[in-house]
TORKE-712987 format. One record per residue: x, y, z of N, C-alpha, C in turn. Coordinates in steps of 0.02 Angstrom, whole numbers, plus 50000, padded with zeros to 5 digits. Example, Ala and Ser with C-alpha at 12.3 -4.5 7.8 and 13.67 -1.06 7.14 Angstrom:
2
nX|nY|nZ|caX|caY|caZ|cX|cY|cZ
50660|49716|50390|50615|49775|50390|50660|49835|50390
50642|49888|50354|50684|49947|50357|50645|50002|50394
***
This chain:
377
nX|nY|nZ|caX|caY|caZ|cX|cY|cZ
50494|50427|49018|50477|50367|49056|50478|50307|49009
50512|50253|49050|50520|50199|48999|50438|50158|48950
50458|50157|48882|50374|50141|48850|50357|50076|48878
50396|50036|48921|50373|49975|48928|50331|49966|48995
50311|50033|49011|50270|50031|49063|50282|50023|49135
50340|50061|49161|50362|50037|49199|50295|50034|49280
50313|49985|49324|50245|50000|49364|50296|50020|49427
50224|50041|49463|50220|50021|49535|50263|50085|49569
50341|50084|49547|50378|50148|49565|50382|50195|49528
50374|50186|49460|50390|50267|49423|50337|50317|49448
50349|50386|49454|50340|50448|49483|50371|50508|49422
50347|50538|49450|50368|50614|49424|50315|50689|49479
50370|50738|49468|50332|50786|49510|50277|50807|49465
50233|50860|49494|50186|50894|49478|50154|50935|49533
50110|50980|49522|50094|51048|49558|50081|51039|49616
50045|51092|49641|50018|51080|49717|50072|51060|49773
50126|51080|49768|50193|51073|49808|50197|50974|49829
50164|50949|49798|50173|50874|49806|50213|50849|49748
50244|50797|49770|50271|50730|49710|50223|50681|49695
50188|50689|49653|50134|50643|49639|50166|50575|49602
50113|50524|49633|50126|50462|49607|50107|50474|49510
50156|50423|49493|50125|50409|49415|50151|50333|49411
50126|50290|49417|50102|50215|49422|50113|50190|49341
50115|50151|49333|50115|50107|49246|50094|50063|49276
50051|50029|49243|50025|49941|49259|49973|49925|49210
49965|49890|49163|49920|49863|49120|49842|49808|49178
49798|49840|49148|49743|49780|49169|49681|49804|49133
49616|49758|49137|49577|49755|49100|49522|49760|49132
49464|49761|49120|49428|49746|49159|49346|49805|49131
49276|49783|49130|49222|49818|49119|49206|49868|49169
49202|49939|49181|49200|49961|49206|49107|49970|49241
49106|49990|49283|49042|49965|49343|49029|50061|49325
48942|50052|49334|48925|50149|49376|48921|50144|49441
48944|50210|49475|48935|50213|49553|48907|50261|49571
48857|50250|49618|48817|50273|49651|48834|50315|49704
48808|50392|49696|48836|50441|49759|48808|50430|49811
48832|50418|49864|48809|50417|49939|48832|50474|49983
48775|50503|50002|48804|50522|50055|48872|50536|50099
48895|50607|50107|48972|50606|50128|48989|50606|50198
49021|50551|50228|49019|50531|50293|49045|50577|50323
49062|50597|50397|49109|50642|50443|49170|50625|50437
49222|50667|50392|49263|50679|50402|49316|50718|50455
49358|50701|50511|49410|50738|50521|49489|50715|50521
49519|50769|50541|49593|50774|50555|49591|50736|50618
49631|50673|50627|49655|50619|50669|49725|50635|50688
49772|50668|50661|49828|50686|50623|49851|50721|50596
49867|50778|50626|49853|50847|50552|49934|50840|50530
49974|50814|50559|50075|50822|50523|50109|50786|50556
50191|50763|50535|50200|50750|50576|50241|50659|50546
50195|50631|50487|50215|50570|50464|50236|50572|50389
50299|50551|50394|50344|50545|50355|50307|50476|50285
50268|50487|50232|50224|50441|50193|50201|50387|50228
50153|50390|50270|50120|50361|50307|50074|50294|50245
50095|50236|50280|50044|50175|50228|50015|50139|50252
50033|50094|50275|49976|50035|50327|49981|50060|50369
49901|50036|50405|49913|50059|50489|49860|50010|50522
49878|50016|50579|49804|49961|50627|49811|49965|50709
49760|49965|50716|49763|49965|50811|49797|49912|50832
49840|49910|50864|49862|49861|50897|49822|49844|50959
49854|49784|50992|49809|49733|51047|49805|49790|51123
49846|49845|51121|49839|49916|51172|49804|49946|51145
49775|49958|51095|49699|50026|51094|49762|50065|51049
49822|50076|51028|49847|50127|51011|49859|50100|50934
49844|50159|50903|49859|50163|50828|49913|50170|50800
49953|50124|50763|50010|50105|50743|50023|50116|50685
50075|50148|50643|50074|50170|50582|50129|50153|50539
50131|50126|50472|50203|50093|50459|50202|50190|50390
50270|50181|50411|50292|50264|50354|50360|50232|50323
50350|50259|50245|50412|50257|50210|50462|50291|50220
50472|50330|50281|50542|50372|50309|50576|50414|50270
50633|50422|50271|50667|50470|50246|50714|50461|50186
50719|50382|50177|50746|50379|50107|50824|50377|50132
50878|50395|50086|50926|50376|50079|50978|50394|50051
51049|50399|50052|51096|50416|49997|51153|50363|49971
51158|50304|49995|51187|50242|49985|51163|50212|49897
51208|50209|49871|51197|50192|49803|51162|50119|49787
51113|50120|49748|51101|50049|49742|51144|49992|49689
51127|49925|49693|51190|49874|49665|51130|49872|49592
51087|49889|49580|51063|49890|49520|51026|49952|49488
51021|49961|49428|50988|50016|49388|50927|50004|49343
50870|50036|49383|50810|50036|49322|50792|50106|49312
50824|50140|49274|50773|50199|49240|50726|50193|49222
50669|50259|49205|50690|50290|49237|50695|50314|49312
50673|50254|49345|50629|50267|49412|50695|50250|49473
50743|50212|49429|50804|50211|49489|50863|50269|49452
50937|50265|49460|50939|50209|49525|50924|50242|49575
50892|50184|49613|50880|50193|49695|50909|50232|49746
50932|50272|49799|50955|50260|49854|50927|50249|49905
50966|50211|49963|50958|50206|50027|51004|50206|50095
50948|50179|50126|51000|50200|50225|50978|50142|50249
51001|50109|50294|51015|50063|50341|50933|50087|50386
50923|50162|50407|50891|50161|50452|50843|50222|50428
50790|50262|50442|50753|50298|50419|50676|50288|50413
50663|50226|50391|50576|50183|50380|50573|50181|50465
50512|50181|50471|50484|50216|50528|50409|50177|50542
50394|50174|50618|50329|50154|50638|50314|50212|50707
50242|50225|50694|50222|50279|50737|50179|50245|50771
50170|50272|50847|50119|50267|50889|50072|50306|50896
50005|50328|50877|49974|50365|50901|49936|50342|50954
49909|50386|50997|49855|50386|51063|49786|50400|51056
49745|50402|51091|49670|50420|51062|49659|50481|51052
49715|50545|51068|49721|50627|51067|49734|50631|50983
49767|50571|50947|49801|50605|50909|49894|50608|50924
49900|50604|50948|49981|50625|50983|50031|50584|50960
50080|50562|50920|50131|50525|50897|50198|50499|50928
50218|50440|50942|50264|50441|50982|50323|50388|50938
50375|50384|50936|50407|50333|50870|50415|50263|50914
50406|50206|50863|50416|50157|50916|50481|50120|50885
50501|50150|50827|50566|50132|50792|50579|50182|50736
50650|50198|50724|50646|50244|50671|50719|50208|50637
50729|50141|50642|50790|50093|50621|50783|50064|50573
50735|50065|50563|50721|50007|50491|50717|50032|50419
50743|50008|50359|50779|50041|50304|50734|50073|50285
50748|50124|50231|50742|50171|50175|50768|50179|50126
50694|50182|50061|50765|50217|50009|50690|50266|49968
50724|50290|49927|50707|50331|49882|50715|50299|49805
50672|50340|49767|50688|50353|49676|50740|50369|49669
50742|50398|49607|50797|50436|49547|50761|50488|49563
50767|50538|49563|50767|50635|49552|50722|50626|49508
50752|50614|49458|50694|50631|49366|50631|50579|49424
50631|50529|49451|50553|50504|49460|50534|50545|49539
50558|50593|49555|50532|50626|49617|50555|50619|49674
50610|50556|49689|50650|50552|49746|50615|50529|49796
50552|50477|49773|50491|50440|49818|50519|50371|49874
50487|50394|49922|50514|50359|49978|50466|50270|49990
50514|50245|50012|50486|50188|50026|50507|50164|50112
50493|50102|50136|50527|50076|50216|50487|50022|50235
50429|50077|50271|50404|50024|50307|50346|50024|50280
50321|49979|50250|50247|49961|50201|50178|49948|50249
50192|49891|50283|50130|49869|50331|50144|49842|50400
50104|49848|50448|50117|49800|50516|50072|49755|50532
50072|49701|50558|49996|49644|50600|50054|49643|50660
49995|49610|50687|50004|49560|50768|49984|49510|50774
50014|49479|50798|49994|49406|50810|50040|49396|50880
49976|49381|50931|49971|49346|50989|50026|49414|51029
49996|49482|51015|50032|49530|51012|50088|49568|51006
50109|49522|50967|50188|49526|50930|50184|49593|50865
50208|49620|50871|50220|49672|50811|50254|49639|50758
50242|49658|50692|50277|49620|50634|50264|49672|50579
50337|49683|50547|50347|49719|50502|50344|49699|50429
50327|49746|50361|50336|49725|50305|50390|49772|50267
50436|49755|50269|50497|49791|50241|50499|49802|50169
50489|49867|50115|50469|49879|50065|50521|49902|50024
50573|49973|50086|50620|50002|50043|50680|49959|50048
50694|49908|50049|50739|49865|50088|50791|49833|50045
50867|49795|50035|50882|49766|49964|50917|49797|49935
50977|49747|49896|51034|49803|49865|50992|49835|49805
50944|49837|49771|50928|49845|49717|50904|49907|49733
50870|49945|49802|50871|50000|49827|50921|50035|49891
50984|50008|49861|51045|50047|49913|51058|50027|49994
51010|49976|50002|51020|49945|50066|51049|49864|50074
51093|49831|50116|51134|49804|50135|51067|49746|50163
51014|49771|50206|50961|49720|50226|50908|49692|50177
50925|49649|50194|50845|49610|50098|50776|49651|50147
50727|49667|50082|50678|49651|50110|50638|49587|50147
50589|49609|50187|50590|49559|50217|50534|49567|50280
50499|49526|50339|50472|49520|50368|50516|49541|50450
50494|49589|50481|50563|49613|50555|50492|49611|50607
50518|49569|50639|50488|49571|50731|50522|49615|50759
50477|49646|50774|50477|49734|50810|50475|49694|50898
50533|49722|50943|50525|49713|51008|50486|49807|51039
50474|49775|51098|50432|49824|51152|50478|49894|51158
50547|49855|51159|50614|49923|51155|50618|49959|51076
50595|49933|51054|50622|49993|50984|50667|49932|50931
50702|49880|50962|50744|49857|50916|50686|49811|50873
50730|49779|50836|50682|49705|50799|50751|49679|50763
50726|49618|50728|50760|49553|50700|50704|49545|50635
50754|49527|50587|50717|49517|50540|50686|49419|50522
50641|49427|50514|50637|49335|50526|50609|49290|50473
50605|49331|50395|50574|49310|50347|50636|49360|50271
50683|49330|50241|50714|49356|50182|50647|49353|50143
50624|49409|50126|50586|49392|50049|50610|49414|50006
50684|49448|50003|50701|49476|49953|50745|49397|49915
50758|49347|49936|50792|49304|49930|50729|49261|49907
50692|49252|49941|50608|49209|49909|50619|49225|49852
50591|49297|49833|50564|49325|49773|50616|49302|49706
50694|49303|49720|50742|49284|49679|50751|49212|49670
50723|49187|49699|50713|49113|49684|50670|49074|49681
50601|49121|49664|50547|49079|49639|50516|49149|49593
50538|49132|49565|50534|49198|49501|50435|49173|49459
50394|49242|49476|50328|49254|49441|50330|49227|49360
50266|49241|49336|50272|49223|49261|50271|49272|49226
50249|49346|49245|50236|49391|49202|50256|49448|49264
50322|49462|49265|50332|49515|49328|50315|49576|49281
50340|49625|49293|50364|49679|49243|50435|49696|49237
50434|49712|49143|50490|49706|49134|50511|49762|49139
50479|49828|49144|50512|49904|49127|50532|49911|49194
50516|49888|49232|50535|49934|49311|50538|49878|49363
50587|49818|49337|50582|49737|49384|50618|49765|49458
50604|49757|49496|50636|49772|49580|50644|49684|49586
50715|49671|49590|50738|49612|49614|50718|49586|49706
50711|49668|49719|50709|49651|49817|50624|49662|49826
50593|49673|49752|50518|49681|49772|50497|49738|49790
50442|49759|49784|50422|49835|49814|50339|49795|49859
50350|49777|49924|50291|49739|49964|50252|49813|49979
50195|49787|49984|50140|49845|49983|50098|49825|50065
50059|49766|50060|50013|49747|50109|50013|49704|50133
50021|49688|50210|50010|49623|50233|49940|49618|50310
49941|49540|50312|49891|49543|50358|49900|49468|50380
49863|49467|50432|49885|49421|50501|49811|49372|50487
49830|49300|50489|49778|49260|50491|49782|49172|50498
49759|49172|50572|49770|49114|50603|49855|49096|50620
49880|49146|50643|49941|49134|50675|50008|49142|50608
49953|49152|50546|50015|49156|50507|49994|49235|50463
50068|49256|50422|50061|49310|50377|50070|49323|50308
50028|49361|50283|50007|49332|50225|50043|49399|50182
50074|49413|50137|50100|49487|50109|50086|49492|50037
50051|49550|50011|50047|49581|49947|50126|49588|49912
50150|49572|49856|50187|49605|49803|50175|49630|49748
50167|49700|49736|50131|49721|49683|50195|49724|49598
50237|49703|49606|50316|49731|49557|50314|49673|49519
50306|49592|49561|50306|49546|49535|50235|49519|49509
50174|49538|49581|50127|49506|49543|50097|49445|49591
50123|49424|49660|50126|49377|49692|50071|49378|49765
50062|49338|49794|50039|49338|49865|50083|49271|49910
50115|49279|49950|50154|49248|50000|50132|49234|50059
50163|49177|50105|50121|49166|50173|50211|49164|50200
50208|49190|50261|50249|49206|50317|50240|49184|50375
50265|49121|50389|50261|49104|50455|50299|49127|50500
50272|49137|50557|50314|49181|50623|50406|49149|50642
50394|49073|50610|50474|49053|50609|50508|49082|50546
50469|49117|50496|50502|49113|50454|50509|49106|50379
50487|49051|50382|50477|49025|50336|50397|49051|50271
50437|49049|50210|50400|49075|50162|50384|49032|50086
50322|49040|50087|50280|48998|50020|50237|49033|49991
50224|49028|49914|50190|49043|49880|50121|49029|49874
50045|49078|49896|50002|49063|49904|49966|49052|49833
49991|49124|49793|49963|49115|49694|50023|49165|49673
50037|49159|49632|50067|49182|49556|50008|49233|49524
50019|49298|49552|49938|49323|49516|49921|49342|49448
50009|49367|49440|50024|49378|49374|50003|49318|49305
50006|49252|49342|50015|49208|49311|49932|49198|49283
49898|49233|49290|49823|49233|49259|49794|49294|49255
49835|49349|49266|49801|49403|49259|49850|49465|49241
49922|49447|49229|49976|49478|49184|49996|49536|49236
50014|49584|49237|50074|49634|49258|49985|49689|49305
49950|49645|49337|49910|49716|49354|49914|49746|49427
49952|49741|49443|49997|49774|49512|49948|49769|49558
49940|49694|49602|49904|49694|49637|49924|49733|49725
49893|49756|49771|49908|49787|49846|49875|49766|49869
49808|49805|49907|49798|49798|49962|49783|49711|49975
49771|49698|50039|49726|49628|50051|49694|49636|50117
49647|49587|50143|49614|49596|50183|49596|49546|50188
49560|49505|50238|49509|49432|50243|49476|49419|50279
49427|49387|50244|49365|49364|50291|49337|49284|50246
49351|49265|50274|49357|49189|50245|49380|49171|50188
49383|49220|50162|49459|49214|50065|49505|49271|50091
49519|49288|50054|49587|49341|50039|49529|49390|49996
49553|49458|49987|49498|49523|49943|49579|49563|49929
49605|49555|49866|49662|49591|49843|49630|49668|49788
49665|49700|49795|49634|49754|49735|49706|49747|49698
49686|49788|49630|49752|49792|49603|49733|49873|49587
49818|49908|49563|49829|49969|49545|49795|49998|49469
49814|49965|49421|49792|49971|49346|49850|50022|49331
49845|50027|49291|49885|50076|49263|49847|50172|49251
49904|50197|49264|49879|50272|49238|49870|50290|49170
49866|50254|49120|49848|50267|49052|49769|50294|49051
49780|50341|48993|49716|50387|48997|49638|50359|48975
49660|50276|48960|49592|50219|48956|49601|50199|49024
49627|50208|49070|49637|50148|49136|49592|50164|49186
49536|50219|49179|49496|50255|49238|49456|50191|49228
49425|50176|49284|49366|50125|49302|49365|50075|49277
49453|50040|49297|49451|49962|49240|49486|49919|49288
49499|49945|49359|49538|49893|49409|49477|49850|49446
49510|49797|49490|49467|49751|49476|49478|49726|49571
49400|49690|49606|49441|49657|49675|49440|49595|49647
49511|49560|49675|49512|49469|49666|49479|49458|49751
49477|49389|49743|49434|49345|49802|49477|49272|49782
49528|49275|49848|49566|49216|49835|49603|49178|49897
49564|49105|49863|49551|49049|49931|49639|49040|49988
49628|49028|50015|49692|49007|50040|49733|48941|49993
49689|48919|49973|49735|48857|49940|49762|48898|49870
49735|48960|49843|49754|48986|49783|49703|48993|49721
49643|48987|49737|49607|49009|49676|49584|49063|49668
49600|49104|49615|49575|49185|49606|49492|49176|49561
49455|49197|49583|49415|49243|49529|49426|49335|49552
49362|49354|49508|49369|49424|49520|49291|49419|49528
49297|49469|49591|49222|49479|49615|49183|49553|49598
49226|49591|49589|49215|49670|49540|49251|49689|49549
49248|49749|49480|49270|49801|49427|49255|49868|49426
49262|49909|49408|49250|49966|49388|49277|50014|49433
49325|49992|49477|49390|50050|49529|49450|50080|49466
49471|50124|49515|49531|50163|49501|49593|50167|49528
49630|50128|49529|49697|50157|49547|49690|50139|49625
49677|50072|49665|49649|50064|49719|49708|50041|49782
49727|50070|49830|49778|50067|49850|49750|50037|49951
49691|50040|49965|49678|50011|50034|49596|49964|50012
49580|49906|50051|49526|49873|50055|49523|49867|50136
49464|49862|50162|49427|49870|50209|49361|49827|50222
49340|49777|50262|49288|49748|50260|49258|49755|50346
49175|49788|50337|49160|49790|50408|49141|49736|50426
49092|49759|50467|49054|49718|50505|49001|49666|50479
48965|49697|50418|48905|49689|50382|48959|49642|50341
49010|49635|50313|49038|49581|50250|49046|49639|50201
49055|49705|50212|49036|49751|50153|49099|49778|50150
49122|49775|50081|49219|49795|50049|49204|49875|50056
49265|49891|50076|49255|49966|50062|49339|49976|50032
49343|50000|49969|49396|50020|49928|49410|50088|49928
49480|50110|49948|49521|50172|49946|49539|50181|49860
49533|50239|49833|49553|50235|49764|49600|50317|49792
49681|50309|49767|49735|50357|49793|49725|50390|49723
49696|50411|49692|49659|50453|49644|49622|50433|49573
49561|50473|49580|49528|50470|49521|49507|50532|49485
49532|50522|49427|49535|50574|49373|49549|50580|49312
49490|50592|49254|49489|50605|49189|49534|50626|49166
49605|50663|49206|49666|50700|49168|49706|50661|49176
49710|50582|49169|49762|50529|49158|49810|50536|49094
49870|50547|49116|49900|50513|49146|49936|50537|49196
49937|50526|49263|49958|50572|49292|49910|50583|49356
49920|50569|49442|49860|50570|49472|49851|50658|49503
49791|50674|49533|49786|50742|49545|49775|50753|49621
49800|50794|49655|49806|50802|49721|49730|50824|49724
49705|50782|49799|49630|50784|49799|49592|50757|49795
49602|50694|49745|49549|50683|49697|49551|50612|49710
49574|50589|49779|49539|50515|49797|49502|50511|49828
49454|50433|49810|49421|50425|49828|49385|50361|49887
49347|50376|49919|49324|50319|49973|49235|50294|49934
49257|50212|49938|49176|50185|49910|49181|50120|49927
49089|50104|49933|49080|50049|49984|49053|50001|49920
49083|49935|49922|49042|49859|49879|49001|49834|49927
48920|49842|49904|48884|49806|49945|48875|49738|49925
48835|49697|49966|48810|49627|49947|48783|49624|49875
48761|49668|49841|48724|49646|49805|48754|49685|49725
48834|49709|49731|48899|49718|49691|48869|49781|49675
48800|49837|49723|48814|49919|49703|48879|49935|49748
48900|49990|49707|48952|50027|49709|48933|50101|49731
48954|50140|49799|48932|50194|49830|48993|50227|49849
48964|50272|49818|49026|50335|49829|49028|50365|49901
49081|50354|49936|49047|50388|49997|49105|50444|50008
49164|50471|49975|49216|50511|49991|49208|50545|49912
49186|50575|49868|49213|50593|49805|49262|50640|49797
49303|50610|49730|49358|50655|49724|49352|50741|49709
49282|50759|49702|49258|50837|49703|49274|50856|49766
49272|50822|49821|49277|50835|49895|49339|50865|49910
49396|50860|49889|49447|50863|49899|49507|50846|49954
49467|50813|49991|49472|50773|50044|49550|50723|50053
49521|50695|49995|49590|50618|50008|49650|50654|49961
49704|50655|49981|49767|50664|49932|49813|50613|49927
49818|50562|49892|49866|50524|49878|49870|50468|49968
49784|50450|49971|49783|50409|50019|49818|50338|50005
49829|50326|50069|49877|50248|50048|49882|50189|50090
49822|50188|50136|49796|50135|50191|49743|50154|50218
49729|50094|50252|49646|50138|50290|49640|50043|50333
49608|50072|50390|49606|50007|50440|49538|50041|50478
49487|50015|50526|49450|50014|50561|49464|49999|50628
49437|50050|50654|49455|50092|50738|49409|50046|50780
49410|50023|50828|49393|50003|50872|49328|50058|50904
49314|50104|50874|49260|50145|50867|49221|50142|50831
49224|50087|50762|49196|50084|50699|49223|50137|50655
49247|50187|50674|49273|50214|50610|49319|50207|50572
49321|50241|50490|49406|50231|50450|49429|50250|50485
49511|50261|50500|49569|50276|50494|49603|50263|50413
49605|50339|50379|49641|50312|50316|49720|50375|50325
49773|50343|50295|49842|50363|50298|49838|50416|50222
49837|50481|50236|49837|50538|50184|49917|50545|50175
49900|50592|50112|49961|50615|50104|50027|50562|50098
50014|50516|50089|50049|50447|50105|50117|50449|50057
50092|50457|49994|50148|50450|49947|50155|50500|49898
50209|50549|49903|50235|50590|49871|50291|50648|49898
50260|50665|49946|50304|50746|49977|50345|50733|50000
50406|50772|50013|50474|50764|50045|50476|50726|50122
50502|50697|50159|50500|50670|50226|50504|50726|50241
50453|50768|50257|50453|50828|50316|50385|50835|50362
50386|50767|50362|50305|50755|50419|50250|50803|50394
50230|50789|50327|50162|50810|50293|50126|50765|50303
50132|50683|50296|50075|50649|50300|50028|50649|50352
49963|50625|50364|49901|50651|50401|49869|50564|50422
49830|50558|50446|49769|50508|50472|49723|50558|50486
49679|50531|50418|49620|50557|50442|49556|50499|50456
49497|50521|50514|49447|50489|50526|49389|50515|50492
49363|50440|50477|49295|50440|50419|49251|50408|50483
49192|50465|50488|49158|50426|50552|49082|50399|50488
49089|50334|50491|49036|50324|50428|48956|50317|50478
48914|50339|50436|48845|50352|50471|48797|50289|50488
48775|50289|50528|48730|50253|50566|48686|50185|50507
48644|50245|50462|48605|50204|50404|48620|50190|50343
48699|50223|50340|48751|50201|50280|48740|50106|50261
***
């Protein structure tokens, strides 16, 4: 693997019949103690069936909507980063699911691109990253997308119609090439971006880039601007998820280096663009969540002392209260989360988090599972 750290896509296999993520990303940060809480009700929402299942959210019908990195690709890509490319991809394969309140899956598109790794990095799928609504419009975040991963369509922002088709109505793969970060990464640069998270707020959309380092606003015409440069004050630390409630709440990845356990960090950042960091001491944090109470709840897609390298199992679910304790409420002893990679809140109050998300072959392993969190939690 390249020494310069490559982030965000490098992979490699490992046991337990999964392709486990292996992440590079430099960041810093004092690490926090956390407090065991109590382990909420866990079940199967989902037991098979989704092809790396990542964002997901109820839509304005009661039904649970799921964006999956699909099936990947065999179309050669127009650029090479070892060791994690080159890339391939397909025109069509990235995928959005419907589920019902049974559980039951129905596709509401299976057109929108895909691609995959290099072999030596596990042959890891990418597509469809995240969905919002606005004024009940479906809206896509296109991840595997871009000649730089074997596809002909830039990444980019696609309005999903009621039939299955969509239009794409935001190039970000063309943004990103022409308003170039300050500190992207250099071992593993994705020219078309690798978009992770987006979310809907006040009629406009707002999208995570974790490759470059960036946060973007997406208006429904189109049009795209730079909200911060994250890199540009806080260097290569692969920021994802986001969420909001009167700022922006970004987590970043950190890197898998065998110092990197309990050193990622949440930012809190205004709409006009000012970051601080509001806490520290996560792992490898790939979904944020805010209830009812104002209280963050962070997905960590694994935590484990045998870095470098993450371990099937061994993620974790924990709540930031008001007063910055840190509560374990999923531990990675549980064995519960495997390579979770979204999580949204049910119109029941419970998680919905996307298992199994990133690693295994497209053969409908990934899961949704429900976290029914307790009453006096």
């Amino acid at each position: 693997m390249n020494t310069t750290k490559p982030s965000w896509s490098g992979f490699t296999t490992i046991s337990a019949g999964l392709v486990a993520i292996v992440l590079t990303l430099p960041g810093s940060a004092v690490a926090e103690s956390h407090e065991r809480s109590a382990v909420p009700s866990v079940s199967v929402f989902v037991n098979s069936g989704l092809n790396n299942p990542r964002g997901l959210h109820f839509g304005p019908d009661g039904y649970l909507y799921v964006a999956e990195g699909g099936t990947g690709g065999s179309n050669p890509a127009c650029t090479v980063v070892p060791a994690v490319g080159p890339y391939t991809g397909s025109e069509t394969g990235g995928r959005i699911s419907r589920i019902d309140k049974h559980g039951h899956r129905s596709t509401v598109t299976d057109t929108l691109p895909s691609s995959q790794t290099s072999m030596q990095s596990g042959s890891l799928t990418s597509g469809v990253a995240d969905i919002a609504f606005i004024d009940g419009a479906m809206y896509a975040l296109l991840a595997g997308a871009g000649c730089s991963h074997g596809v002909t369509t830039p990444n980019g922002v696609a309005r999903i119609h009621r039939d299955g088709t969509w239009e794409l109505i935001a190039n970000l793969s063309a943004f990103q090439q022409a308003h170039q970060v300050k500190n992207p990464n250099p071992g593993d640069f994705e020219p078309d971006g690798t978009w992770w998270s987006m979310v809907a707020v006040h009629g406009d959309l707002y999208a995570i880039e974790p490759n470059h380092g960036e946060l973007d606003k997406i208006t429904t015409h189109g049009k795209v601007t730079r909200v911060i440069d994250i890199s540009a004050s806080q260097g290569h630390v692969v920021p994802t998820s986001i969420v909001y409630r009167g700022s922006f709440f970004v987590s970043n990845l950190g890197t898998f280096d065998p110092d990197q356990l309990n050193t990622q960090s949440i930012f809190e950042i205004t709409p006009s663009g000012h970051l601080r960091v509001v806490a520290t001491g996560f792992s490898k944090v790939l979904g944020l969540e805010i209830d009812e109470r104002g209280r963050l709840y962070v997905l960590e897609t694994s935590y484990s002392t045998t870095d470098p390298g993450p371990v099937p199992g061994s993620g974790r679910l924990l709540r930031l209260g008001h007063n910055g304790k840190q509560d374990v409420l999923i531990d990675s002893s549980s064995g519960l989360l495997t390579f979770p990679t979204g999580m949204t809140f049910g119109p029941d109050g419970a998680l919905y988090i996307s298992n199994v998300g990133f690693g295994p072959p497209p053969i409908g392993l990934g899961q949704i599972l429900r976290v029914q969190l307790r009453d006096d939690d």
